[in-house]
C-alpha positions in Angstrom: -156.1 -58.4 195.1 -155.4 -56.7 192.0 -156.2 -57.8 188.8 -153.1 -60.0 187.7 -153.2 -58.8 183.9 -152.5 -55.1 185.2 -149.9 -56.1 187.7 -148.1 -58.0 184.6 -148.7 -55.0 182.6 -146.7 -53.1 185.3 -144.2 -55.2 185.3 -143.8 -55.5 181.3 -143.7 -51.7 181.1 -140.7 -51.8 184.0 -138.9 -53.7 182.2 -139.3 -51.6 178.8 -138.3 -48.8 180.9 -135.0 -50.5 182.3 -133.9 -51.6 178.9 -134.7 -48.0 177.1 -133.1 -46.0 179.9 -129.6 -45.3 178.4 -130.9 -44.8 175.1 -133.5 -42.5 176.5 -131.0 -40.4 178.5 -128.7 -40.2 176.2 -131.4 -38.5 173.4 -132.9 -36.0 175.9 -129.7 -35.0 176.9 -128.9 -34.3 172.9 -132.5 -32.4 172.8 -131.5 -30.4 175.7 -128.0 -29.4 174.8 -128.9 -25.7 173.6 -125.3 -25.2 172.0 -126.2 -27.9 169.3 -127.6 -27.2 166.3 -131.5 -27.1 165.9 -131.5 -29.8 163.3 -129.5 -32.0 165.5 -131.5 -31.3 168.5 -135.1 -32.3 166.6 -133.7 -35.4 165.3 -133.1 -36.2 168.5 -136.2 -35.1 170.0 -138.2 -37.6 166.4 -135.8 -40.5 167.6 -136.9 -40.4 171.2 -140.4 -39.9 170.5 -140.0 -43.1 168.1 -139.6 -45.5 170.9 -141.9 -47.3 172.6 -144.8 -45.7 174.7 -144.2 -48.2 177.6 -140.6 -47.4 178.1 -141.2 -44.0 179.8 -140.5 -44.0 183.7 -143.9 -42.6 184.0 -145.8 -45.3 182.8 -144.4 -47.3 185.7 -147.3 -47.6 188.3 -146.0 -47.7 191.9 -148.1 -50.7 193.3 -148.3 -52.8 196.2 -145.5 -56.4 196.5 -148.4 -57.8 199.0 -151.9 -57.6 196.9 -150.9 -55.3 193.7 -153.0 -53.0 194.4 -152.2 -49.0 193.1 -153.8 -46.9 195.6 -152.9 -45.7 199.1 -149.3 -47.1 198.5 -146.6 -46.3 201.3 -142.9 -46.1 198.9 -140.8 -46.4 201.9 -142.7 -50.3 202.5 -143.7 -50.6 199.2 -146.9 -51.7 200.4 -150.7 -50.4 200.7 -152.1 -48.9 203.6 -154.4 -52.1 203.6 -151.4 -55.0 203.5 -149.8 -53.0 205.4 -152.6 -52.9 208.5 -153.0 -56.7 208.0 -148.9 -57.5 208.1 -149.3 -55.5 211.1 -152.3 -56.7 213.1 -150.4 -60.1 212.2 -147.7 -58.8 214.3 -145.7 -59.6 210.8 -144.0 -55.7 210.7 -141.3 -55.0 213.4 -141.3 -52.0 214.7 -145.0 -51.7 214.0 -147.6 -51.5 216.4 -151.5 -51.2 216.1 -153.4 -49.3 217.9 -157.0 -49.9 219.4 -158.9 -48.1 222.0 
């Protein structure tokens, strides 16, 4: 199990990210848009980088639903490989079928 402070952290800076997204989009598109003046464009580009640190998509951490944890995690279950070997020797995954030899 992951530590529950980090997982909250993930979640706090997912929900920074959600609320900032229009804003965000909306002032990198201004920065981008090479028929604008330069002036224009670098306010732009000192307004964005005004915002919080935490509201960047990157920040977000892809980590496990099951145990939190950030490593060896599968996107299309949204699990790790570990929760996702227990779910499955659990028989708990349809479709899903461990093998042993």
């Amino acid at each position: 199990m992951a530590k529950k402070s980090a997982t909250e952290r993930n979640a706090r800076v997912q929900r920074l990210a959600k609320r900032y997204l229009a804003k965000r989009q909306a002032l990198k598109a201004v920065a981008r848009d090479t028929s604008l003046p330069v002036e224009e464009r670098f306010a732009a580009q000192l307004k964005l980088a005004a915002l919080p640190r935490n509201s960047a998509p990157t920040r977000i951490r892809n980590r496990c639903k099951v145990s939190g944890r950030p490593r060896g995690y599968y996107r299309k279950l949204k699990m790790s490989r570990i929760a996702l070997r227990e779910l499955g020797s659990h028989g708990l995954i349809p479709g899903l079928v461990k093998s042993s030899w």
